[in-house]
GUBA-216775 format. One record per residue (C-alpha): x, y negated, z negated; residue in one letter. Coordinates in nm, 4 decimals, padded with zeros to 6 digits, m for minus. Example, Ala and Ser with C-alpha at 12.3 -4.5 7.8 and 13.67 -1.06 7.14 Angstrom:
<recs>
REC_east_north_up_type
REC_01.2300_00.4500_m00.7800_A
REC_01.3670_00.1060_m00.7140_S
</recs>
This chain:
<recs>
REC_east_north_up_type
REC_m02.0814_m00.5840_09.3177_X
REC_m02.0406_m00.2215_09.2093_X
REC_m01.6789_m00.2397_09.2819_X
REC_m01.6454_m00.5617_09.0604_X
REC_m01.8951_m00.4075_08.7483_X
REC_m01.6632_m00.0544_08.7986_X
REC_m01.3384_m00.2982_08.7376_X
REC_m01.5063_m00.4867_08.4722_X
REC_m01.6282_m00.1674_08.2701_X
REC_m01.2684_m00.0122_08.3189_X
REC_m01.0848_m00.3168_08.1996_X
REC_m01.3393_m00.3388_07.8710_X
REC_m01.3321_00.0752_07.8097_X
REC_m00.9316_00.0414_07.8106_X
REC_m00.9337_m00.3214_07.5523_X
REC_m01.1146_m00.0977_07.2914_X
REC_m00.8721_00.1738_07.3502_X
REC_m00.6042_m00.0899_07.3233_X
REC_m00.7089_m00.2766_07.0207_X
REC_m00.7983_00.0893_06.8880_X
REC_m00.4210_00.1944_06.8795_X
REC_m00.2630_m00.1653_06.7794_X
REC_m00.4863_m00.1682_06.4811_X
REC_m00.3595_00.2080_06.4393_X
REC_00.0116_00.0301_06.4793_X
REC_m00.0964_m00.2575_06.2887_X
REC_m00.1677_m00.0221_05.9840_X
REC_00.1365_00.1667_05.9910_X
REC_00.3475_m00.1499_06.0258_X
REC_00.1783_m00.2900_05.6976_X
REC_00.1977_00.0520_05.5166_X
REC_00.5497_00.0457_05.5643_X
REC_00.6281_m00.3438_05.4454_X
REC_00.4393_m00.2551_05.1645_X
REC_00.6429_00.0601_05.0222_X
REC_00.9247_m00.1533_05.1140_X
REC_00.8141_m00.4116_04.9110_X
REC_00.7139_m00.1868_04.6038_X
REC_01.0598_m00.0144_04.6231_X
REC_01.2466_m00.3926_04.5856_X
REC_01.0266_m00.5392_04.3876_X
REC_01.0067_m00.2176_04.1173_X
REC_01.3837_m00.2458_04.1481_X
REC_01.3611_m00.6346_04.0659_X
REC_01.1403_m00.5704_03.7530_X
REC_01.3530_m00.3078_03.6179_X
REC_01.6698_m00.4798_03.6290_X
REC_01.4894_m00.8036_03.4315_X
REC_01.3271_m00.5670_03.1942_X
REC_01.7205_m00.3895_03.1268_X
REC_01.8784_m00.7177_03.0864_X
REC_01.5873_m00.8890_02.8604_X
REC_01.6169_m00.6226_02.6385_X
REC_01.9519_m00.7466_02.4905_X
REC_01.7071_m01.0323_02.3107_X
REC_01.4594_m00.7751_02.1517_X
REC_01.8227_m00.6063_02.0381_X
REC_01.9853_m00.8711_01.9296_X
REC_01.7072_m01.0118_01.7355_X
REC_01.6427_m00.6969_01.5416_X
REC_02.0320_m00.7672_01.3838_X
REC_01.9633_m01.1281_01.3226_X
REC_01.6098_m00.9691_01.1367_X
REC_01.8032_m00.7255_00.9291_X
REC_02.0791_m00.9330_00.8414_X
REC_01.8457_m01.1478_00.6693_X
REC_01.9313_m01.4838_00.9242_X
REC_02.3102_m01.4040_00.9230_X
REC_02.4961_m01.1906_01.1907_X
REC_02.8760_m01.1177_01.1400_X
REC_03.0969_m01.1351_01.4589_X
REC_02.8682_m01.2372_01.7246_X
REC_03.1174_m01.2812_02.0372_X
REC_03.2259_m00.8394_01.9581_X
REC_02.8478_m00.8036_01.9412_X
REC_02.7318_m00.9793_02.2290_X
REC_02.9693_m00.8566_02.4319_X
REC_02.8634_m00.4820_02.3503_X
REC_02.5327_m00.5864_02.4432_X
REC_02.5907_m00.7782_02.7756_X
REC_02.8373_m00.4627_02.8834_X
REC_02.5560_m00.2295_02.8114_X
REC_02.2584_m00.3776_02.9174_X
REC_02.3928_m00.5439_03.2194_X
REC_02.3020_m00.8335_03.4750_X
REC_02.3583_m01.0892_03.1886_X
REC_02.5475_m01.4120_03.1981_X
REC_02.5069_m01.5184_02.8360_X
REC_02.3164_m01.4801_02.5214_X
REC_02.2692_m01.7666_02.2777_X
REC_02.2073_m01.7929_01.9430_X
REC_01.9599_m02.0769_01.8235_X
REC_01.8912_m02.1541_01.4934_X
REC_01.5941_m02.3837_01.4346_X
REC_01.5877_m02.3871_01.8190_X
REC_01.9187_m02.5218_01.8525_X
REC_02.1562_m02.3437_02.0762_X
REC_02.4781_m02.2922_01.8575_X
REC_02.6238_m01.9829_01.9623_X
REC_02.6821_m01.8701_02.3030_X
REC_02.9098_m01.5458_02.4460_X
REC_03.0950_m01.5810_02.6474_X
REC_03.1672_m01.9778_02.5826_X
REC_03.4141_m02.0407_02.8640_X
REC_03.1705_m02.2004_03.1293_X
REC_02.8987_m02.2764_02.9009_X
REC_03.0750_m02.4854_02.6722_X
REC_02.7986_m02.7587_02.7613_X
REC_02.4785_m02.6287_02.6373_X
REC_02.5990_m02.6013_02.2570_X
REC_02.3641_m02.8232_02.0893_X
REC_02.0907_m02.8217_02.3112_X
REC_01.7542_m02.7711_02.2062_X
REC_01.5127_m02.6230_02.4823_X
REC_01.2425_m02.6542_02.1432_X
REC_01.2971_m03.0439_02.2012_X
REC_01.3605_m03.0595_02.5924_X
REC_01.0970_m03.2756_02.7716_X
REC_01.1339_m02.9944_03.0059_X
REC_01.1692_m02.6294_02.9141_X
REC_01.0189_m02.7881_02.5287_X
REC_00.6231_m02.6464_02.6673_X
REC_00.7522_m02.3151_02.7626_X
REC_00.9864_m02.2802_02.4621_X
REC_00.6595_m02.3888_02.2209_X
REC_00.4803_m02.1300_02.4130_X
REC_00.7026_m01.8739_02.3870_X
REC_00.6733_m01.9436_01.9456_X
REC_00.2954_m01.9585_01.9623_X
REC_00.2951_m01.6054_02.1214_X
REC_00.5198_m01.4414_01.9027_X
REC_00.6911_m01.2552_02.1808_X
REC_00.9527_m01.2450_02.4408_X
REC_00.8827_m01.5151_02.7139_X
REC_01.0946_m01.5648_03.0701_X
REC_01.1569_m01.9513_03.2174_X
REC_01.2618_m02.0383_03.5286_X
REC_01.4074_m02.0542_03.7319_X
REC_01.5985_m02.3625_03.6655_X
REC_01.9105_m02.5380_03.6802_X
REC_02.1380_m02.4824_03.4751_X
REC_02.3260_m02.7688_03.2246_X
REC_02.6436_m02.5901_03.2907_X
REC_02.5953_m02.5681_03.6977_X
REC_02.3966_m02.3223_03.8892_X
REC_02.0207_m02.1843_03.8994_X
REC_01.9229_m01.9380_03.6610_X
REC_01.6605_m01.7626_03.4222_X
REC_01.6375_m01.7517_03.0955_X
REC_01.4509_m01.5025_02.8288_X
REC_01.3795_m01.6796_02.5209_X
REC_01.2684_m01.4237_02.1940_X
REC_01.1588_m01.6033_01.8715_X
REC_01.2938_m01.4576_01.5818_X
REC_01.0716_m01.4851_01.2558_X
REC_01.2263_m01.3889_00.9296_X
REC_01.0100_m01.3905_00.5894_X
REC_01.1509_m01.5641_00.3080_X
REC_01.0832_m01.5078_m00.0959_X
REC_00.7084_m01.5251_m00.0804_X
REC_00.6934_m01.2650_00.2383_X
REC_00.5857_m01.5455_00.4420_X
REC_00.7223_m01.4820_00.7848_X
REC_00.9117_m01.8132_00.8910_X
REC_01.0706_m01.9338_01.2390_X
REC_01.4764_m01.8577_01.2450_X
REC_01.5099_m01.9638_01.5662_X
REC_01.5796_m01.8135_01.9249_X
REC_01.7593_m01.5766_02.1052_X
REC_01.8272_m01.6515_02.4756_X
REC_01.9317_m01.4089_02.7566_X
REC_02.0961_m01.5889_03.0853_X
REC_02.0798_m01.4472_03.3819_X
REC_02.2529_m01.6402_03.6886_X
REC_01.9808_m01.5897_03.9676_X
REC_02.2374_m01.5430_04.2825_X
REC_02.3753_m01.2113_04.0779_X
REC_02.0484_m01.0728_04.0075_X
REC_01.9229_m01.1185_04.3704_X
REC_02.2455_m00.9649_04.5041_X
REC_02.2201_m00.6725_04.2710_X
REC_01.8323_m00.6195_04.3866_X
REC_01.9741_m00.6162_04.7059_X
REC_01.7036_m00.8199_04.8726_X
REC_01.9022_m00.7964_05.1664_X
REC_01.7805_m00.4441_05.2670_X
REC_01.4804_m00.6338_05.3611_X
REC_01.6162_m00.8251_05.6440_X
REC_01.7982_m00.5027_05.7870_X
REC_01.4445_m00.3073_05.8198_X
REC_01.3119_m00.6198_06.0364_X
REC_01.1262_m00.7965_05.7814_X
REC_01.1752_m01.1209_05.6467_X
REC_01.0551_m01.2134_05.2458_X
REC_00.9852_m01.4951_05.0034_X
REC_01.0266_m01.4392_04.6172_X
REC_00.8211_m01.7088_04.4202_X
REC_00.6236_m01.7923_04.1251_X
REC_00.3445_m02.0814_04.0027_X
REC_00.4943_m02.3218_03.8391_X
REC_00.2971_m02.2783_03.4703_X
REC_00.2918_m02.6555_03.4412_X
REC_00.1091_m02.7021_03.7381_X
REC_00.0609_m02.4052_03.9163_X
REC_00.2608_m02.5440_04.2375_X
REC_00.3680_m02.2579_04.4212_X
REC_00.7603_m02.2765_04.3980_X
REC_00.9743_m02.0656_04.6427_X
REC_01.2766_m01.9377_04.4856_X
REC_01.4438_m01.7025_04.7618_X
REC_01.3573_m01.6682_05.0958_X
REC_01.5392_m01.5222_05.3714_X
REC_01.4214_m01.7759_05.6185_X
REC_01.2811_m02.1474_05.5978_X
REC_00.9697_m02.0389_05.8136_X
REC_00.6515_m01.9238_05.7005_X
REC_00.5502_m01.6059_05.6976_X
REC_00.2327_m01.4859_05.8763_X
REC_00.0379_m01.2579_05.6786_X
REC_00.2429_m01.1256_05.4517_X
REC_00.2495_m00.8249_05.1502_X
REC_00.2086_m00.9768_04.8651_X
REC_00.3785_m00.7487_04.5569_X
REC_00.3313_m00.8489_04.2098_X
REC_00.6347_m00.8415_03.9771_X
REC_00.5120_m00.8162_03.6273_X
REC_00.7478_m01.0858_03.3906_X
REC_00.7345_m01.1749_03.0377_X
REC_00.4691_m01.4397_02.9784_X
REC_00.3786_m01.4279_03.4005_X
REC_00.4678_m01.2815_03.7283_X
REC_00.6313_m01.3565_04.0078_X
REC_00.5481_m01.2248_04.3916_X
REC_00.7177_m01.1021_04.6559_X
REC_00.5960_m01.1399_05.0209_X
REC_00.7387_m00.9638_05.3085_X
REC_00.6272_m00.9975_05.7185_X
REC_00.7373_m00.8474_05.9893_X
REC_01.0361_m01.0730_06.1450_X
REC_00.8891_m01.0938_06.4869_X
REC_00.5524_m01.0674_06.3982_X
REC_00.2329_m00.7791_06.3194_X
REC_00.2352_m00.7504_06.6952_X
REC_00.4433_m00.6836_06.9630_X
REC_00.4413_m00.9494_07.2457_X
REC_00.6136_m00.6807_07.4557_X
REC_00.3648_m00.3776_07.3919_X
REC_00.0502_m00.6387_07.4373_X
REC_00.2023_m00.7590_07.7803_X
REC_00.2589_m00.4173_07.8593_X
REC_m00.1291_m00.2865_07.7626_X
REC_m00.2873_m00.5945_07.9739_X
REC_m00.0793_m00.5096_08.2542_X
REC_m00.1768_m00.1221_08.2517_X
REC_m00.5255_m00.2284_08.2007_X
REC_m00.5161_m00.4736_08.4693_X
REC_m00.3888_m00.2056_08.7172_X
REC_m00.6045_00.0976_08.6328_X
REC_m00.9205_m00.1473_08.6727_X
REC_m00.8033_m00.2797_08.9824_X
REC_m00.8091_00.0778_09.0859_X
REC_m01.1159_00.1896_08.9712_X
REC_m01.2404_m00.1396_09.1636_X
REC_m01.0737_m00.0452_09.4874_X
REC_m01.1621_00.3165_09.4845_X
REC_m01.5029_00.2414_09.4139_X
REC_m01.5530_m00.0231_09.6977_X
REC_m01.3855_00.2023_09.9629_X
REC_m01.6386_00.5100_09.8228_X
REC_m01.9360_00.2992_09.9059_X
REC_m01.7654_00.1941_10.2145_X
REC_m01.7063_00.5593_10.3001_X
REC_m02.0621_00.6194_10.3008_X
REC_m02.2348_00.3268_10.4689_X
REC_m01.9462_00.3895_10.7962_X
REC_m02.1272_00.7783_10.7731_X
REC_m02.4572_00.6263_10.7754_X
</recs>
């Protein structure tokens, strides 16, 4: 009986000391997701802030040239070179796309009207309510592909100094390019797998828009990504898990031993002394 209580007590004395040092491990493992995280998802937000600027730009001409801009393609094309990580801008008038740069590949969305689309109308409406620069998506794309688009009302005042709607300016960006710029990759070469992904403002579905893997993650960072008009998160685990199976397997088994020792070495103690007795 001593023997066995002298095993026990050594096998429970080393679990706390075990599940003292993987919660130590578990801490450091999360600590370093998370600055991970921060560092990608900072980059993220700063390369959608750089290329959504080109609206606030561009709208400011269209302002002070009264509702007229001379030679858009020159000027958009000074603005995309400069800002970067954009695939278009568009002009639209009364919420009617009627300029785009460049037009080769987006031939297709000249006269569309996101104000009167069934659905990006909500967000577009939203986006004039607010008075300010709003983000959709993502979504796909009438001329082909998945991308995001920054939408900036324009108001201009007319005789009375009544400020009136102009229209829109829109910023494309082509989500595959911005992702590869981010370099979300850097994420899977430090052992961690991630999910980028947003609610759905309609219906507040969560919708996954990049993932680096089709299975869940368990327990994940979660890093907020400020956006125009919302947020999106990014959520990085470890790829084969908070815990080692290898270290735990290796902890039972030292525990296992060293109490099966203390056991033994107790029992042939007491032994010892009832053979002198």
């Amino acid at each position: 009986m001593a023997a066995a209580l002298a095993g026990l007590s050594t096998a429970l004395l080393g679990g706390f000391v075990a599940l003292g040092i993987e919660r130590s491990a578990h801490q450091q493992h999360e600590i370093q997701a998370r600055q991970l995280a921060v560092a990608v998802a900072h980059d993220l937000g700063g390369r959608l802030d750089r290329s959504l600027s080109a609206a606030i730009a561009l709208s400011a001409v269209i302002r002070q040239g009264n509702g007229k801009i001379d030679n858009f393609p020159q000027l958009a094309k000074e603005l995309i070179g400069q800002f970067g990580g954009i695939a278009a801008l568009q002009l639209a008038p009364d919420g009617t796309i009627s300029e785009v740069e460049p037009l080769a590949g987006n031939e297709r969305v000249i006269g569309f009207s996101p104000l009167n689309d069934p659905v990006q109308g909500p967000e577009t409406r939203l986006v004039i309510e607010r008075r300010q620069l709003g983000l959709a998506g993502p979504v796909d794309l009438r001329q082909g592909g998945v991308g995001i688009v920054g939408r900036n009302p324009v108001f201009i005042k007319d005789a009375d100094g009544n400020e009136q709607l102009w229209g829109l300016v829109q910023v494309l960006i082509r989500l595959p390019e911005l992702l590869l710029a981010t370099r979300l990759d850097a994420i899977e070469r430090a052992g961690y797998r991630y999910e980028l992904w947003r609610l759905r403002p309609d219906n507040s579905v969560r919708h996954v828009f990049a993932s680096s893997s089709d299975q869940p993650l368990e327990r994940p960072v979660d890093i907020a990504i400020p956006v125009p008009n919302g947020e999106w998160m990014l959520s990085v685990a470890p790829e084969t898990g908070w815990h080692s199976r290898r270290s735990l397997l290796i902890e039972a088994a030292v525990i296992s031993l060293v109490s099966l020792l203390a056991a033994v070495a107790v029992y042939l103690g007491l032994r010892q002394l009832q053979l002198r007795r």
